[in-house]
N, CA and C atoms as an extended XYZ file, in Angstrom:
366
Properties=species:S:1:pos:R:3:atomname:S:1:resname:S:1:resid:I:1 pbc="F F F"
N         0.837       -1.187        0.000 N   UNK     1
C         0.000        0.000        0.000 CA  UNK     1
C         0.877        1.244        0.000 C   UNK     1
N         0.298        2.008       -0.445 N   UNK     2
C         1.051        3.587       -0.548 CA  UNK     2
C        -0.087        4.426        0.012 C   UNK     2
N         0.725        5.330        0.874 N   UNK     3
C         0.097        6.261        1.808 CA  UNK     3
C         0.047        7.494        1.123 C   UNK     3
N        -0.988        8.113        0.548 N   UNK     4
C        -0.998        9.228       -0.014 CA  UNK     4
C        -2.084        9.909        0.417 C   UNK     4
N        -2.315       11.207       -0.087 N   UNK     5
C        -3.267       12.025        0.364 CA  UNK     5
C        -4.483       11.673       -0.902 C   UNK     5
N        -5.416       11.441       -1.007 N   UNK     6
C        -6.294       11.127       -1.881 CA  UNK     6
C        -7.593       11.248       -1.408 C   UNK     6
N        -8.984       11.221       -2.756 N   UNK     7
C        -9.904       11.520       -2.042 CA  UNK     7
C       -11.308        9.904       -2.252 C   UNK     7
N       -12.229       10.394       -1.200 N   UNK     8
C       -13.083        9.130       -0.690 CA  UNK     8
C       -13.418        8.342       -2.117 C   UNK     8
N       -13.287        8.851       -3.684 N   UNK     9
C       -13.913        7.973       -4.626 CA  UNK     9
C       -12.434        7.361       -5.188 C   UNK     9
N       -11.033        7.494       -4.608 N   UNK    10
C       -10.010        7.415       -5.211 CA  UNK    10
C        -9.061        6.195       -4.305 C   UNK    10
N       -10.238        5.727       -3.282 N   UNK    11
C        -9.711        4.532       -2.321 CA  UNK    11
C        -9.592        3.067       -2.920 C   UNK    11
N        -8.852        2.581       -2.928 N   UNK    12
C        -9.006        1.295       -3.509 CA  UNK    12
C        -9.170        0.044       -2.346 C   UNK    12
N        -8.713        0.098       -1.454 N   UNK    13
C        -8.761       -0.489       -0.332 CA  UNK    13
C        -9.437        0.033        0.992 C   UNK    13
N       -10.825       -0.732        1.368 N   UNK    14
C       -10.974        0.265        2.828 CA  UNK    14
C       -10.558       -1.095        4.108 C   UNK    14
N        -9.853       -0.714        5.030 N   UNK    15
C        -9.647       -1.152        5.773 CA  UNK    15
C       -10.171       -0.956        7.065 C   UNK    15
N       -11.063       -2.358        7.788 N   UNK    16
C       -11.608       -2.229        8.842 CA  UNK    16
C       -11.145       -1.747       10.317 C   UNK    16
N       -11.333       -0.627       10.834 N   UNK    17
C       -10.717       -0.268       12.021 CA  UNK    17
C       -11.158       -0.571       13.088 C   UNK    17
N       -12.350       -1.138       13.361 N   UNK    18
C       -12.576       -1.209       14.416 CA  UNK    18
C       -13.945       -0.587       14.634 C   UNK    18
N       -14.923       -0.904       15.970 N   UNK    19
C       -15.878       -0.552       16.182 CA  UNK    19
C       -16.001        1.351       16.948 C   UNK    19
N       -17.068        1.753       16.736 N   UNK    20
C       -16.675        3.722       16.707 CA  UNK    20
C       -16.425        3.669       18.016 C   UNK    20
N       -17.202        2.321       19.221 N   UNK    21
C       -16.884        2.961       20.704 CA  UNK    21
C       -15.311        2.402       20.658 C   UNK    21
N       -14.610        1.342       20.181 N   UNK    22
C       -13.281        1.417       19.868 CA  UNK    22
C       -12.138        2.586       20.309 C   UNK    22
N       -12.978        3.786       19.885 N   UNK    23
C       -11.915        4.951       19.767 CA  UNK    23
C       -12.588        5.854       21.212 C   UNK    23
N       -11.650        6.534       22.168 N   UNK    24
C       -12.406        7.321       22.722 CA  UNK    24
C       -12.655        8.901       21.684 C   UNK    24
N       -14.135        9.665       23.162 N   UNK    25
C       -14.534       10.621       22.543 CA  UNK    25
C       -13.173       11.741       22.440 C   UNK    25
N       -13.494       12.711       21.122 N   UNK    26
C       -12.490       14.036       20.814 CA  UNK    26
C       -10.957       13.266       21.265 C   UNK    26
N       -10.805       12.469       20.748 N   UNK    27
C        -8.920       11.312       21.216 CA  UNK    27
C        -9.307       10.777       19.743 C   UNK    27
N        -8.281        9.915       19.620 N   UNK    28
C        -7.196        8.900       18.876 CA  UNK    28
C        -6.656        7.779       19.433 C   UNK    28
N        -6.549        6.823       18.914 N   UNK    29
C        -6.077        5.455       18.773 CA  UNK    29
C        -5.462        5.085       17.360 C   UNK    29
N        -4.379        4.203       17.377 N   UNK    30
C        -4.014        3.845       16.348 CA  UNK    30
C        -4.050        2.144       16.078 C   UNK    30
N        -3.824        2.325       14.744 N   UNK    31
C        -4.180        0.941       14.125 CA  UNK    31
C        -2.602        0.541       13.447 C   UNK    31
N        -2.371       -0.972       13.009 N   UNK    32
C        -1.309       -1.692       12.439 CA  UNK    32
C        -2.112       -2.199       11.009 C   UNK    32
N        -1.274       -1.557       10.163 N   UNK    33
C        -1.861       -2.358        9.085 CA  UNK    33
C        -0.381       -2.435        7.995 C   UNK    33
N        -0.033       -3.649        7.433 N   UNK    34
C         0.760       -3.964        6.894 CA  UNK    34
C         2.071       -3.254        7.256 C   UNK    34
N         2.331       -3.080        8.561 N   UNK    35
C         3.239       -2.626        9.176 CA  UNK    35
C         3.566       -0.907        8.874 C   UNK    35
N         1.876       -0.724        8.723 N   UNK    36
C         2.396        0.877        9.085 CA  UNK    36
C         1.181        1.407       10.056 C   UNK    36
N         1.729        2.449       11.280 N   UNK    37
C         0.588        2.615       12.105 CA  UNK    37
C        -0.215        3.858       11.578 C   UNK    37
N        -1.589        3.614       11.955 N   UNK    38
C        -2.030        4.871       11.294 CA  UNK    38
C        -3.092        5.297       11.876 C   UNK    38
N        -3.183        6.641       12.693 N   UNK    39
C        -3.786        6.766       13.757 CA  UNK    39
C        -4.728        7.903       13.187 C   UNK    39
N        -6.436        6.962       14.120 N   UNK    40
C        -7.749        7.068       13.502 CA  UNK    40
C        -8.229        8.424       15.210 C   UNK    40
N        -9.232        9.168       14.626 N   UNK    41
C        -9.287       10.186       15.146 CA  UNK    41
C       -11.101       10.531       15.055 C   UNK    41
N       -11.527       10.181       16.359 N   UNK    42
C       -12.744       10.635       16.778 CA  UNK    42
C       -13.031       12.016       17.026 C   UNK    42
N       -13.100       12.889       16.112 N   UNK    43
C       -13.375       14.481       16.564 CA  UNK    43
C       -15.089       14.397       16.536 C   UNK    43
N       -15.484       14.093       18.057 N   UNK    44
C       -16.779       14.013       18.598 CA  UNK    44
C       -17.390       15.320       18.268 C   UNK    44
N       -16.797       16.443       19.140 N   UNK    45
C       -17.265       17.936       19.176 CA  UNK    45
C       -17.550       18.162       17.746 C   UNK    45
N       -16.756       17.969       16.526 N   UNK    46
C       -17.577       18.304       15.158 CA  UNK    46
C       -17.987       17.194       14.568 C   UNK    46
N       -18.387       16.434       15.195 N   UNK    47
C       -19.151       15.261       14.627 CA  UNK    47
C       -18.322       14.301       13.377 C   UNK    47
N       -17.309       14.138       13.609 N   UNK    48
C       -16.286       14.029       12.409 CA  UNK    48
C       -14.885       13.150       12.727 C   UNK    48
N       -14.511       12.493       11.654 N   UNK    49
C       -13.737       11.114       11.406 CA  UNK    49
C       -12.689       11.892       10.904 C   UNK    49
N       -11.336       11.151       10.856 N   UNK    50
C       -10.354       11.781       10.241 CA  UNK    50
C        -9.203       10.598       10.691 C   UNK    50
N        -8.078       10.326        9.654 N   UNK    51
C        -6.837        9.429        9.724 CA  UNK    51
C        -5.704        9.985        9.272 C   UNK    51
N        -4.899        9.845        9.728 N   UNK    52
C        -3.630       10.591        9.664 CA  UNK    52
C        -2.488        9.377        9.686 C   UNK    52
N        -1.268        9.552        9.267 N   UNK    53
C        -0.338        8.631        9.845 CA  UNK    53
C         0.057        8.988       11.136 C   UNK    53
N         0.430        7.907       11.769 N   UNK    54
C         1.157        7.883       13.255 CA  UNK    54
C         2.251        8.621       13.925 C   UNK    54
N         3.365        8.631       12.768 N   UNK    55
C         4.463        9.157       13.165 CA  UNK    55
C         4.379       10.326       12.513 C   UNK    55
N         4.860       11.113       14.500 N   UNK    56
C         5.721       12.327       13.991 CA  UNK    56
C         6.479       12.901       13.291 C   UNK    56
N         6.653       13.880       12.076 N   UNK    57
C         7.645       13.807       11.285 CA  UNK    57
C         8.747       14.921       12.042 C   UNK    57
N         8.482       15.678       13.243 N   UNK    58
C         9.709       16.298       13.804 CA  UNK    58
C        10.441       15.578       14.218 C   UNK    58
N        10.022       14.324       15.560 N   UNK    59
C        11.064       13.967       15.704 CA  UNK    59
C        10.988       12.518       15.574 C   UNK    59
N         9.880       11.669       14.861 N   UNK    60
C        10.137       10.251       13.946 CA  UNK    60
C         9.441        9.477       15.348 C   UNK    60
N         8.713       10.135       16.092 N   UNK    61
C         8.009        9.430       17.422 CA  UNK    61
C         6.611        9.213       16.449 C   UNK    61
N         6.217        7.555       17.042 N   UNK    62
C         4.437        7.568       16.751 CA  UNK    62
C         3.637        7.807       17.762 C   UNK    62
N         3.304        8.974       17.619 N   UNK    63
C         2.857        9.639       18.675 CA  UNK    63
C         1.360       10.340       18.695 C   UNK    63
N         1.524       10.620       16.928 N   UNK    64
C        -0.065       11.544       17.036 CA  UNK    64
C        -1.342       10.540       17.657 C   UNK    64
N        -1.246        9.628       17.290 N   UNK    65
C        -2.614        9.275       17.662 CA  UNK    65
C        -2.993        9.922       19.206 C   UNK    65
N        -1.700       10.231       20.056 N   UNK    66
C        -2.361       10.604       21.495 CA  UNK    66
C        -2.438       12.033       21.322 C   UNK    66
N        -2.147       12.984       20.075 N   UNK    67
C        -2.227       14.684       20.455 CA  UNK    67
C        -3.415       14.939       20.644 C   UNK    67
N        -3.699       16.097       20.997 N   UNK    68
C        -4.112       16.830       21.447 CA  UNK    68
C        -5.370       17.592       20.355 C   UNK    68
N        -6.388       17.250       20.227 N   UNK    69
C        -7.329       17.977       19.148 CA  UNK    69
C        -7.775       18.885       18.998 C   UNK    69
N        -8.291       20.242       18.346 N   UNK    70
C        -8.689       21.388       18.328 CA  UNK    70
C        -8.927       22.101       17.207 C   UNK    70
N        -8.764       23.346       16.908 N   UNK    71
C        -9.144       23.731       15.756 CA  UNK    71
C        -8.535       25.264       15.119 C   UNK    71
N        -8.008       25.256       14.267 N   UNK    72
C        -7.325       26.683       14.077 CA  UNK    72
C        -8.202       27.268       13.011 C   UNK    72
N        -9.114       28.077       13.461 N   UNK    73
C        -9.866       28.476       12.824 CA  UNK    73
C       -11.252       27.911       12.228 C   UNK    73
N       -11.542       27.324       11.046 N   UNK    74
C       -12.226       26.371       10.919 CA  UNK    74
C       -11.375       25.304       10.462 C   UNK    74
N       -10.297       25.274       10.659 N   UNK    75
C        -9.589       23.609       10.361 CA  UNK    75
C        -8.880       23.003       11.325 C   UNK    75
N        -9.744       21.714       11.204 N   UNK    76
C        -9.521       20.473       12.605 CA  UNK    76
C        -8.151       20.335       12.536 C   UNK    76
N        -7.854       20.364       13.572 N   UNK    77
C        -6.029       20.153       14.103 CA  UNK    77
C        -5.954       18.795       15.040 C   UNK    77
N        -4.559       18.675       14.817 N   UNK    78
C        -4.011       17.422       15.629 CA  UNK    78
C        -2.376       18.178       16.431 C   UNK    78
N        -2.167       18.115       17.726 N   UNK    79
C        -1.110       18.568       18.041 CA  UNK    79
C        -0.320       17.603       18.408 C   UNK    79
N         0.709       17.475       18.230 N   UNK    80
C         2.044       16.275       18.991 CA  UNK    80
C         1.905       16.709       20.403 C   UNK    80
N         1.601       15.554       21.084 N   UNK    81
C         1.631       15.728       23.065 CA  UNK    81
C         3.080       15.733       23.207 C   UNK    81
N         3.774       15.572       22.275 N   UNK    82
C         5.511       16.182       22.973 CA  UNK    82
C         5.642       17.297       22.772 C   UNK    82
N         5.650       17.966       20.554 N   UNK    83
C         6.591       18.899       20.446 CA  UNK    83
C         5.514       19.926       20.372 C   UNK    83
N         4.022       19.547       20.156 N   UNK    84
C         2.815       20.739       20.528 CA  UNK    84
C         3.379       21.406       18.609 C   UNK    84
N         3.837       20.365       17.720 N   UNK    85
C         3.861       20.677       16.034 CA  UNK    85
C         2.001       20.450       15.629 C   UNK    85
N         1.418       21.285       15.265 N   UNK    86
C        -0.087       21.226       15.135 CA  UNK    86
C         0.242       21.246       13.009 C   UNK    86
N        -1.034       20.052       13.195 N   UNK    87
C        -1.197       19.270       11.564 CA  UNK    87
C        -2.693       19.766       11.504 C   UNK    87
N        -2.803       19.948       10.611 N   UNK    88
C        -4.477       19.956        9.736 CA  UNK    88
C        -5.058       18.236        9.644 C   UNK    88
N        -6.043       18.150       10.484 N   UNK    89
C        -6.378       16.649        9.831 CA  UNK    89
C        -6.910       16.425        8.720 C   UNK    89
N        -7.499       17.562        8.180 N   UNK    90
C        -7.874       17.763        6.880 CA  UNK    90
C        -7.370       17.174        5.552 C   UNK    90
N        -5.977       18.183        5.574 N   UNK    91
C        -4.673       18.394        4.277 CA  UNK    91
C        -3.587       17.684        4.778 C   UNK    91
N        -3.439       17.430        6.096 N   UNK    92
C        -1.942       17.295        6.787 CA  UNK    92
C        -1.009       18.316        6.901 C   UNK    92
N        -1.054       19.664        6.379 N   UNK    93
C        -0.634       20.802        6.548 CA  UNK    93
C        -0.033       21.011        7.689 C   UNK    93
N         1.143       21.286        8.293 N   UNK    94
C         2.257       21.376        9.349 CA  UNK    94
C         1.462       23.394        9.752 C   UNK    94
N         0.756       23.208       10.255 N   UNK    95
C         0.685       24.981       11.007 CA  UNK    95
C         0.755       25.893       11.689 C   UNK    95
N         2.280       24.847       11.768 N   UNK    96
C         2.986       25.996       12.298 CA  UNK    96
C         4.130       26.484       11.123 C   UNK    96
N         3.520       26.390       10.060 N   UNK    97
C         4.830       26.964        8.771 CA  UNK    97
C         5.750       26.411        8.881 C   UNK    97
N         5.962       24.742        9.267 N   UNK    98
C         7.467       24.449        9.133 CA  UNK    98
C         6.736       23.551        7.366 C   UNK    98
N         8.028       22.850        6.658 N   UNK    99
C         8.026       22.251        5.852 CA  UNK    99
C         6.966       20.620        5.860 C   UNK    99
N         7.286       20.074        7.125 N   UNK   100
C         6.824       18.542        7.347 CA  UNK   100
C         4.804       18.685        6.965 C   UNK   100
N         4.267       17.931        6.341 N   UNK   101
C         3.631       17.671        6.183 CA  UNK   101
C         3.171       15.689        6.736 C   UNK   101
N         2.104       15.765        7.292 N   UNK   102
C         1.244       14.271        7.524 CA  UNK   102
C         0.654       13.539        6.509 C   UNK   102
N         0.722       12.351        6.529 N   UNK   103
C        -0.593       11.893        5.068 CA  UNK   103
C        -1.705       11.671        6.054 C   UNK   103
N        -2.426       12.031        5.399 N   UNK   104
C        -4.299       11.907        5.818 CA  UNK   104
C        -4.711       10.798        4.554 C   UNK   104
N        -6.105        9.996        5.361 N   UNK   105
C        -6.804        9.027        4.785 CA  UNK   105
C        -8.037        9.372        5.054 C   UNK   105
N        -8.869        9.246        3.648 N   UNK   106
C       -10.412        9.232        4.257 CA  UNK   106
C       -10.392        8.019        5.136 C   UNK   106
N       -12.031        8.438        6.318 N   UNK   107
C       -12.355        7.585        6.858 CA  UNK   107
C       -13.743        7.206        6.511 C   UNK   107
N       -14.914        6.580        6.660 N   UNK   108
C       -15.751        6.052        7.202 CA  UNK   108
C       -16.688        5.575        7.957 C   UNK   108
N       -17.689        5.875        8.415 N   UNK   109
C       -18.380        4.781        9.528 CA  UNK   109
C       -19.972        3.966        8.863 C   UNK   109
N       -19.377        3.217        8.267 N   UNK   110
C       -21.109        2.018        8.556 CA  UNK   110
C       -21.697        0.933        9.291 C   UNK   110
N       -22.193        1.152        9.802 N   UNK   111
C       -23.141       -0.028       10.525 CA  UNK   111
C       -22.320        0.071       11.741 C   UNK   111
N       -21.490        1.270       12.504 N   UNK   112
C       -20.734        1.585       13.596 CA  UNK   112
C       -19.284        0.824       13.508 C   UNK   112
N       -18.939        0.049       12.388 N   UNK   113
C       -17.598       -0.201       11.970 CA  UNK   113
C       -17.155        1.290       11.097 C   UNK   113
N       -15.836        1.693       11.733 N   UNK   114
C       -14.730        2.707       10.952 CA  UNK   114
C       -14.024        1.587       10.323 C   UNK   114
N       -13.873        2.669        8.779 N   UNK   115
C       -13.413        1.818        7.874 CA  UNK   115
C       -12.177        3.466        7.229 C   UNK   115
N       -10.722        2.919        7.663 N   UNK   116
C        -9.961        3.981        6.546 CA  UNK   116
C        -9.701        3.079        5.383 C   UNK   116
N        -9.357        4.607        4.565 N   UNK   117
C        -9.136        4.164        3.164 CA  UNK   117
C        -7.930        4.065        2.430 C   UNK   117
N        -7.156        3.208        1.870 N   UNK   118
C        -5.978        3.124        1.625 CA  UNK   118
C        -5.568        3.014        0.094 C   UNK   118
N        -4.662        3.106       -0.470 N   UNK   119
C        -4.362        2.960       -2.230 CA  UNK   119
C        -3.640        1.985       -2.291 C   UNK   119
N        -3.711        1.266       -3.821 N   UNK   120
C        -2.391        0.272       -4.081 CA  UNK   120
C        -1.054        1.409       -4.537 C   UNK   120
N         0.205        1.046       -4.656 N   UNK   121
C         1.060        1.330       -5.062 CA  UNK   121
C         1.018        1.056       -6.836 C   UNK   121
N         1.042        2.387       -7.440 N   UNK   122
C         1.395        2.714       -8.788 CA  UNK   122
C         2.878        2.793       -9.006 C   UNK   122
């Protein structure tokens, strides 16, 4: 699989995450899938799903799934509980103006199974 930023009709693979009480409320948990972690994100307060990869790209910790959630403006954020580097869960957008960018995955919920979405490798 290749981790890219892509959109919900451009998934080729959805992968089962788990049931929605699975995840706690406005938190993160992460998942193992073909040996990459990729941490799934209950933003309760806006009613809203979102997947990101795991690892930090400041300092290479898998860590997001435990940051810190919120919102810069109208776009849902994810903060690192170490370096407090805030991502767009949206775009993956680094906003604090450094270079590092996150990959984001659509997510899913039917029948109360989360399902992210993943690509084959081109």
């Amino acid at each position: 699989m290749i981790f890219e930023n892509k959109t919900i009709e451009e998934v080729d693979v959805w992968v089962n995450a788990g049931h929605v009480d699975d995840f706690p409320e406005d938190g993160g948990s992460n998942i193992l899938y073909e040996g990459e972690q990729i941490a799934i994100f209950k933003f309760s307060t806006l009613n809203k799903w979102f997947a990101t990869q795991n690892l930090c790209p400041h300092k290479k910790q898998m860590i997001l799934s435990r940051g810190m959630l919120g919102t810069e403006g109208e776009t849902p954020k994810v903060a690192c509980p170490y370096h407090k580097k805030t991502f767009s869960l949206e775009t993956g957008e680094n906003l604090n103006g450094c270079e590092d960018t996150i990959q984001t995955y659509p997510v899913k919920v039917e029948n109360d199974t989360v399902f992210v979405g993943l690509y084959e490798k081109k």
